[in-house]
C-alpha positions as CSV (number, residue, x, y, z in Angstrom):
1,X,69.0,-173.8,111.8
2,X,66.2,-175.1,109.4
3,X,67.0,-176.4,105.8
4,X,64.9,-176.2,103.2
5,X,65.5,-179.0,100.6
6,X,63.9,-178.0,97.1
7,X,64.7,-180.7,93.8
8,X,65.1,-178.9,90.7
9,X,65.6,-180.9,87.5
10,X,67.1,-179.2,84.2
11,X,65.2,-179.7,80.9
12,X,68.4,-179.4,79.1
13,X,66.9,-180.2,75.8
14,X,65.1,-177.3,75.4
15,X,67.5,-175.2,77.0
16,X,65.8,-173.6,80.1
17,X,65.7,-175.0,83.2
18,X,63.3,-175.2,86.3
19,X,65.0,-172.3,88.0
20,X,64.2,-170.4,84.7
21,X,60.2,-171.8,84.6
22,X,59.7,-170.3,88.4
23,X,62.1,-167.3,87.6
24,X,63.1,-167.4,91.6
25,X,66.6,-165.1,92.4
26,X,69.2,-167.4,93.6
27,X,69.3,-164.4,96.6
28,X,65.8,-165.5,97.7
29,X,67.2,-169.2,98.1
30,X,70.4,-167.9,100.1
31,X,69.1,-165.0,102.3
32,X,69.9,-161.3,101.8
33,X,73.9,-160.6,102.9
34,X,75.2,-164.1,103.8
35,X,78.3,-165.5,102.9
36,X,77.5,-168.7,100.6
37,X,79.9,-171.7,101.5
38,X,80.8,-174.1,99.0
39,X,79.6,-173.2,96.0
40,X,82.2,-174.1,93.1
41,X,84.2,-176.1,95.8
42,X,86.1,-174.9,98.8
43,X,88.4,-172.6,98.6
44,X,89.7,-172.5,102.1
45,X,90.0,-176.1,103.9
46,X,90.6,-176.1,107.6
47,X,92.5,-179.3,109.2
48,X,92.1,-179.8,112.9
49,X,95.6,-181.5,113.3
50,X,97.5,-183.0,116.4
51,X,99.9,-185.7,117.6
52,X,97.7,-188.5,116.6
53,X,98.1,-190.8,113.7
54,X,94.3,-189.9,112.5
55,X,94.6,-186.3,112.7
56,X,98.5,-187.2,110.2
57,X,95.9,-188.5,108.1
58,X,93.6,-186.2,108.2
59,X,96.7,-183.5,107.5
60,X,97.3,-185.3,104.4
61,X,94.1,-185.7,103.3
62,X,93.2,-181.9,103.8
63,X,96.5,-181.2,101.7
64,X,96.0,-183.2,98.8
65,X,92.3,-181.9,98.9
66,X,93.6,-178.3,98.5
67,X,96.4,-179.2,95.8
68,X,93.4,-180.8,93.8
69,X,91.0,-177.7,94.3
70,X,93.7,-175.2,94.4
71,X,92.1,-174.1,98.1
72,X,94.1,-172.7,100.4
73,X,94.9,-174.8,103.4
74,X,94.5,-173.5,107.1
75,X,96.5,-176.1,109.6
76,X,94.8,-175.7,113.2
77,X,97.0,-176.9,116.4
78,X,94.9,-176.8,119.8
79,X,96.8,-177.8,123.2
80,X,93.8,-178.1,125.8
81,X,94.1,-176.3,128.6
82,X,94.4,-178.2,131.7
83,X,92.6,-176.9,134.8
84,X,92.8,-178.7,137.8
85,X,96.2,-178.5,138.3
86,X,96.4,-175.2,139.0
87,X,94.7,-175.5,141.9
88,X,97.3,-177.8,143.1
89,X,100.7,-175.8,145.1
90,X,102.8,-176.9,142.5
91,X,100.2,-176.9,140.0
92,X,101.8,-173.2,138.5
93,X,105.1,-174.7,137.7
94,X,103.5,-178.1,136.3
95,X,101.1,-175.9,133.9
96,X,104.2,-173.5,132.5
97,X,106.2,-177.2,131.5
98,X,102.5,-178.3,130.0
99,X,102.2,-175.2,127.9
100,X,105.8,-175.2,127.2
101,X,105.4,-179.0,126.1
102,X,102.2,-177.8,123.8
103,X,103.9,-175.0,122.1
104,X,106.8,-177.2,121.1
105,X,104.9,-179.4,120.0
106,X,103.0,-176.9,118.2
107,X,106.3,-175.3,116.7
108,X,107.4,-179.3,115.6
109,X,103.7,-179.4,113.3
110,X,104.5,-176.0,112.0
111,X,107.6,-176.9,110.8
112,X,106.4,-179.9,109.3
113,X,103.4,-178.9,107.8
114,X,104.8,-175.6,105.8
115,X,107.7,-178.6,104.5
116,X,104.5,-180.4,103.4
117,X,102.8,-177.5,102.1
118,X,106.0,-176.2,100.1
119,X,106.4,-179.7,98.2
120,X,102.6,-179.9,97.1
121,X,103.2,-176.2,96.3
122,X,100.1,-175.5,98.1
123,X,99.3,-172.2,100.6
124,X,99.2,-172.8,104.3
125,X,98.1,-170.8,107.4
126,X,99.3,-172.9,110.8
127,X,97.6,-171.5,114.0
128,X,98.5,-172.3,117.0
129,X,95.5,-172.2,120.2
130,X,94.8,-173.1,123.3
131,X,91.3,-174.1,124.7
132,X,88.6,-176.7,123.8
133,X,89.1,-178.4,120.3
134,X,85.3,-177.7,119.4
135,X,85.4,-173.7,120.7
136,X,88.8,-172.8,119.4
137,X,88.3,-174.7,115.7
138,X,84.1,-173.2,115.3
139,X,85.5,-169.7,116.2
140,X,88.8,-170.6,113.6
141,X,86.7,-171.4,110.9
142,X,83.9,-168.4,111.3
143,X,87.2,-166.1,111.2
144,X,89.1,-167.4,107.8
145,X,85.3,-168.3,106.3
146,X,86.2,-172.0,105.8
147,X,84.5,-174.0,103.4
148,X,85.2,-177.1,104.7
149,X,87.0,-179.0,108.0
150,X,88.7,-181.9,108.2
151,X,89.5,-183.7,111.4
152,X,91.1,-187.2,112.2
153,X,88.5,-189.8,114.1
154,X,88.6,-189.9,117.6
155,X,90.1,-192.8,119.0
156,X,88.7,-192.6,122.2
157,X,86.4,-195.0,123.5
158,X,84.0,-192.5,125.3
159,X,83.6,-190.1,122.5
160,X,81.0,-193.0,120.8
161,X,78.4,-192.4,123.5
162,X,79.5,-188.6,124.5
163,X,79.9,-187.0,121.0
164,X,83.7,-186.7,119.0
165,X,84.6,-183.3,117.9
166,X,84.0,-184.6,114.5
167,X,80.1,-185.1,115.4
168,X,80.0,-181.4,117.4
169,X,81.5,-179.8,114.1
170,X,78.6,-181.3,112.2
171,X,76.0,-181.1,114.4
172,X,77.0,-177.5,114.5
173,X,75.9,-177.3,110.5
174,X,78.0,-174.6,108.9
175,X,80.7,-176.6,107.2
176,X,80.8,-179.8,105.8
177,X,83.1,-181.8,107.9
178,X,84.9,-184.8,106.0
179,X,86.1,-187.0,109.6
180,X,89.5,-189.2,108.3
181,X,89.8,-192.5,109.8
């Protein structure tokens, strides 16, 4: 995707300002059709949240965000889906716990976040998904049109020299991606 930065200045004195001089549609600047993100703030946020004490954070953050903007918040759970121990002879049974173990989890965050949202009197959508972090919350956000994401830092020590989800999310450029320490 190429940006193109332009720097307008207002000559509010006089009343008129550069967009009027050069009399340029604000379509030409956006494209034909496409759905413009961010424009008087967001008004869906999108929290990547899990067990971890960033992604709490990040929860929190995301929800006072929306009280303040009066956005609507959208909660996403993902349990990663394991894959080589299926291949193992007990690796059936150990996978059903696993996604048991995930979706109660997942049912625990629910319950906790919609008790959150109902005391900051803010809307909330929780999903629940299974699959890669990066996949599942890209694909989230196209579908609700997020204008923003927040996710919790990773704590993992390999994610510096590999890439966190945080960096994939805004390498990916669609959203602006606030990352919670």
């Amino acid at each position: 995707m190429c940006w193109k930065c332009r720097t307008y200045t207002a000559d509010v004195s006089h009343g008129e300002s550069e967009r009027d001089k050069h009399d340029e549609p604000m379509s030409k600047w956006l494209g034909h059709g496409e759905f413009e993100l961010g424009t008087d703030g967001p008004s869906v946020i999108l929290v990547g949240v899990d067990d971890t004490v960033t992604a709490t954070r990040a929860g929190f953050y995301a929800a006072g965000l929306a009280r303040r903007q009066h956005a609507k918040l959208v909660a996403v759970y993902v349990a990663p889906v394991p894959t080589m121990l299926s291949a193992a002879p007990t690796g059936a049974s150990v996978l059903a716990a696993e996604m048991q173990a995930h979706d109660e989890l997942a049912g625990q965050m629910k319950a906790r976040a919609e008790a959150g949202a109902r005391e900051l009197g803010i809307s909330l959508t929780f999903i629940a998904a299974h699959g890669d972090p990066y996949t599942e919350l890209k694909r989230i956000a196209d579908e609700v049109r997020a204008d923003a994401i927040v996710v919790g830092a990773s704590a993992k020590a390999g994610h510096r020299l590999v890439g966190s989800l945080a960096v994939r999310l805004v390498r990916a450029g669609k959203w602006p991606v606030t990352v919670v320490p």
